[in-house]
N, C-alpha and C positions, 0 to 999 in steps of 0.2 A: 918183383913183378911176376906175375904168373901166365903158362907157359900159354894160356887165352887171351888174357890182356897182351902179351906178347906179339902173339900170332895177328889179334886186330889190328894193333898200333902198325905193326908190317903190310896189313891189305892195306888201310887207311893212308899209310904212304903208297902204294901201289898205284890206288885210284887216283891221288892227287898230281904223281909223278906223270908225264906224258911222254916220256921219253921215246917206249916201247908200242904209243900208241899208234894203230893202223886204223881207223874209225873214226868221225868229227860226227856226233848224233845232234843235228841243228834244231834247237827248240828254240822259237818266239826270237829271244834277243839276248840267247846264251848259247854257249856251246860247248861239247860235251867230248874231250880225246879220250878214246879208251880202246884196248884190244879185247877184236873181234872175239876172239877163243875165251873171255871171261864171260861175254854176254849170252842167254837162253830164250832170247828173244823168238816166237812162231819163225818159222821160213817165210811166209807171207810178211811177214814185217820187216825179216834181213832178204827180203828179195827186191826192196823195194832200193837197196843201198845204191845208188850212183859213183862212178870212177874218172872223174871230171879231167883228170891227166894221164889217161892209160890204162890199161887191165892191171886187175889187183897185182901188187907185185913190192917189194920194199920199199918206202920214200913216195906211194901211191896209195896215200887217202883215200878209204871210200866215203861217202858222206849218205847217209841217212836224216831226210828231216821229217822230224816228229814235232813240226810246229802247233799243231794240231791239239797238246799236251801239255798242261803247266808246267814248266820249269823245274819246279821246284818238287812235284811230283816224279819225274823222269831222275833227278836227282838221287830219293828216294827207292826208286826200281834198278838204277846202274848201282848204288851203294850197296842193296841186296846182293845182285847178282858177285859182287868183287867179297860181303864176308858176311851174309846172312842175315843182314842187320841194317836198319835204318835212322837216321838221326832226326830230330825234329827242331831244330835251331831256327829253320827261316818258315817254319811253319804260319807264323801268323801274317807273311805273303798269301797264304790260301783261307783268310777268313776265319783265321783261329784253328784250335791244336786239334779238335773235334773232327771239323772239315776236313783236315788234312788227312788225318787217317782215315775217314772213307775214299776219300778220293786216292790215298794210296790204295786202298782196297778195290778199287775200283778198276786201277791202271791194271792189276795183278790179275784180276779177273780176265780182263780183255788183252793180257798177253800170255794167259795159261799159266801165272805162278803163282801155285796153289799154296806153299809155304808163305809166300808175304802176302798174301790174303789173309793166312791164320793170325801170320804176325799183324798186321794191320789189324786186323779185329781186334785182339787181346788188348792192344795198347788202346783202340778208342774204349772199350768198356772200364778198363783201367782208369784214365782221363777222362773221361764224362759220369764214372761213380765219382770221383772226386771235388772235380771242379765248381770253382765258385759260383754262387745261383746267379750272379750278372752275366752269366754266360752261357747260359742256357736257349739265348737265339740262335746261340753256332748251332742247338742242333735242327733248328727248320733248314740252314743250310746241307747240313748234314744227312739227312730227311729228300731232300730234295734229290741231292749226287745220288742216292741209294735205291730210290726208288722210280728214276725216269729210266730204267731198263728193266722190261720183263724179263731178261736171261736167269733161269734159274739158278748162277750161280753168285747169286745177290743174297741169296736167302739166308745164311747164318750172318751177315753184317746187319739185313733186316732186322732177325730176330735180336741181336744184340742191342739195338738202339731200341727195340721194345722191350724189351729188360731192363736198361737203361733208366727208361722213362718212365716204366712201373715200379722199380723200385726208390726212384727218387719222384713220387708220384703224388706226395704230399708236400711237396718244395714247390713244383710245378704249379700245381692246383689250387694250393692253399699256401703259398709263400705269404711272407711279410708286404703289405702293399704299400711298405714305405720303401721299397727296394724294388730296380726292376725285375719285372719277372716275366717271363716269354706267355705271349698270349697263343695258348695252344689250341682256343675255337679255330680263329682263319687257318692256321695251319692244315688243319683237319677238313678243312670246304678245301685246300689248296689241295689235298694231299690223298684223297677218297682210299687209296690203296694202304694207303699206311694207318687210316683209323679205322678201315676192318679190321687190318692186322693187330694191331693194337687193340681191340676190343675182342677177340676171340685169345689173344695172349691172354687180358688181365682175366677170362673167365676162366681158361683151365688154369694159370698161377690162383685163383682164389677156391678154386676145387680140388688141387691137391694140397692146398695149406688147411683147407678142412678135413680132408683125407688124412694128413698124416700127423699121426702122434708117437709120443714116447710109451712103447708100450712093454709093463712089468713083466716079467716070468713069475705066476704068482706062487711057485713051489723053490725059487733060489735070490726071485727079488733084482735079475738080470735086466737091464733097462736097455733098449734099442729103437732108434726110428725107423719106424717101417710107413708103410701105404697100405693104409686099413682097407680102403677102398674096394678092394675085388678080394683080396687074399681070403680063402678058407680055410687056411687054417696057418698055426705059426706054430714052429718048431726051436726050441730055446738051443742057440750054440752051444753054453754049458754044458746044462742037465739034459739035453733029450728029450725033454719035456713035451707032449703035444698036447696044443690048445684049441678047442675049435674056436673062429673067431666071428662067425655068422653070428649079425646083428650088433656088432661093436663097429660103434663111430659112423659113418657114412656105410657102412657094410649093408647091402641087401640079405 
């Protein structure tokens, strides 16, 4: 075993052990023992903690609830915070594997952790490039969690479900209509903010896919993609070569 597999398998027992725990984080109709000093929760969030038998002190639980918070998401954010990583097993408690990771993205946002935002993102574009076209409603759920907050810091999960849904954009649109397939008009009367965004996405994605080509060094026959689009000129890595490139391809 390796000395990362290693090291996780030991958090993984940590978080599960409650032996050393000083903290009960009460969600809904679950509950969560863990110590204080692993969690990076805002002050505003651990100022909220209650001491129901005394000042913090050994054998004196504080208790924090975050009912407020699906379960199974809060799950997720203490699993972060114990080994950088999150597992998605009871995921389809939140409406499928989709949902979930926005709404981890979500939690991570509104508690300032900007790492499990990254990660959350990566895994939903991961799992929704992938996933089967009968499940392509999770992402109006997903759609939803992402865009009922202006906070600006929603925007790369935005733009990743527009990615998403432009690249798998002839599955969407023009699926097989013997199979289900997510009706994306109401979404878009639902969702006014997500189909600007998505319509100003699929126009520059279709203006730099005109923009850019494979383009030759015509004195060594070197081939590279570039963005024709603005560039005046191109300079060959090999040979040194310089090419004016005014009037090629989309080029003014």
């Amino acid at each position: 075993m390796s000395s990362r597999k290693t090291m996780m398998r030991q958090l993984d027992i940590s978080f599960a052990n409650d032996t050393d725990a000083d903290l009960i984080i009460e969600c809904q109709s679950r509950q969560f023992k863990v110590r204080q000093y692993m969690l990076k929760f805002p002050p505003e969030v651990m100022g909220r903690t209650v001491y129901p038998n005394g000042p913090p002190e050994p054998r004196h639980f504080g208790i924090l609830n975050l009912d407020y918070e699906h379960p199974v998401v809060v799950r997720a954010l203490l699993q972060y915070f114990y080994r950088t990583d999150y597992t998605d097993d009871e995921s389809e408690s939140c409406n499928g594997i989709m949902v979930f990771h926005v709404a981890v993205h979500d939690i991570a946002r509104r508690h300032c952790c900007e790492g499990l935002q990254n990660l959350a993102k990566e895994r939903f574009e991961l799992d929704a490039t992938k996933c089967e076209r009968n499940r392509f409603n999770e992402l109006e759920n997903a759609i939803g969690i992402a865009y009922r907050s202006s906070d600006a810091g929603s925007t790369d999960i935005r733009e990743a479900i527009c990615r998403v849904v432009y690249v798998r954009r002839r599955e969407i649109f023009f699926g097989n209509q013997d199979k289900e397939n997510w009706d994306f008009v109401p979404l878009t009367e639902q969702q006014p903010a997500f189909a600007v965004a998505f319509c100003n996405f699929q126009l520059l994605a279709n203006r730099l896919a005109e923009c850019r080509a494979r383009w030759h060094c015509p004195h060594c026959r070197r081939a590279r993609l570039m963005d024709l689009s603005d560039a005046a000129m191109a300079i060959c890595s090999k040979c040194d070569t310089e090419y004016d490139l005014t009037g090629v391809a989309g080029n003014k």
